[in-house]
N, C-alpha and C positions, 0 to 999 in steps of 0.2 A: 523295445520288447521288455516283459515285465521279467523279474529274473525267476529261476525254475529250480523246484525242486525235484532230484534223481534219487534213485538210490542206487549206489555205490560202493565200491569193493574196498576195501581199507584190512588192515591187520594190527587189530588192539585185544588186551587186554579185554576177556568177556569172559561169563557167567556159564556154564551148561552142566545140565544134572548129568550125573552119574551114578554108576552102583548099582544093585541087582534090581530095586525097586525104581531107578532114577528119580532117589530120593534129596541125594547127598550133590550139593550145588560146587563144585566144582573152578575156581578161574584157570584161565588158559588161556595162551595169547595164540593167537592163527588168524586166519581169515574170519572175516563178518560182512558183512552188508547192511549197512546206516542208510535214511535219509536223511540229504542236509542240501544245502540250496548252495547250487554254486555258481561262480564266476564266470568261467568259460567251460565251451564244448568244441572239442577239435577230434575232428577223425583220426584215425590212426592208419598212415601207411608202412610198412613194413616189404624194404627189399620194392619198394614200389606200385604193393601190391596194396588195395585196401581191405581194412582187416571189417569183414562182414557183422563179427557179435559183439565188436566193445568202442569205448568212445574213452577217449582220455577226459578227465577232468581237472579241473582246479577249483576249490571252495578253502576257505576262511576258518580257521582254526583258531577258537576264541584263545586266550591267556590261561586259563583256567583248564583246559584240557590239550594243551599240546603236549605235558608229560605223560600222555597215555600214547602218543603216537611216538613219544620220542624213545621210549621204556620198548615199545613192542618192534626197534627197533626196524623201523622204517629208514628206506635209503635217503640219507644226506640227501642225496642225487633231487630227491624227487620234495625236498622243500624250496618254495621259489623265495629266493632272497632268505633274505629276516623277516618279512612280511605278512609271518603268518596263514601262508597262502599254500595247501599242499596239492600237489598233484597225482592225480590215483588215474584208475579206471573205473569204468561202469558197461556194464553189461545191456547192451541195446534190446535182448529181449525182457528183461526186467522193467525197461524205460520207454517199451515200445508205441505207447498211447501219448506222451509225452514230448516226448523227439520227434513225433511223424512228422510234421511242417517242416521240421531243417532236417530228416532226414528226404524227404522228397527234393529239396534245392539240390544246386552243386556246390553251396557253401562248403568250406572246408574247416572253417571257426566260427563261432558262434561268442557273441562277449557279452556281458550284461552291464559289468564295473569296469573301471580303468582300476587297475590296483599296481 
């Protein structure tokens, strides 16, 4: 299968106007939602339940931008290895035209790279 672009939930370092006019541009590190092509798609159970609006992911974090996720400090936890490879969430109704084919299986993961 060809690999697939999501968009997904991540917490970096971004842009948003402020001020009476929302003139005055603002940085702030919080939540955002990027497209970027990822690795894998695994569902997410929780207490064994599945979780109906999100999908885990992993995608590839070139050299050149992993200080933006490392600053907006994102969990240790959730970089796989050294590899550059981070794993977030994604939001299934944002993804929902995209995903339909493995969300209709009973797949539970989804891989596109060995990484």
């Amino acid at each position: 299968m060809a690999a697939m672009t999501l968009t997904i939930d991540v917490v970096i370092p971004h842009v948003e106007m402020s001020g009476r006019y929302r003139n005055r541009p603002v940085v702030i590190t919080g939540p955002a939602t990027i497209d970027k092509t990822v690795l894998a798609v695994r569902r997410i159970y929780e207490d064994g339940v599945l979780d109906e609006e999100r999908v885990e992911v992993e995608f590839f974090v070139p050299e050149g931008e992993r200080r933006l996720y490392e600053i907006s400090r994102m969990k240790r936890a959730m970089w796989v290895g050294d590899t550059g490879v981070l794993r977030t969430t994604a939001q299934i109704k944002n993804n929902r035209k995209t995903l339909a084919a493995w969300l209709a299986s009973d797949e539970r993961e989804l891989r596109f790279f060995d990484h």
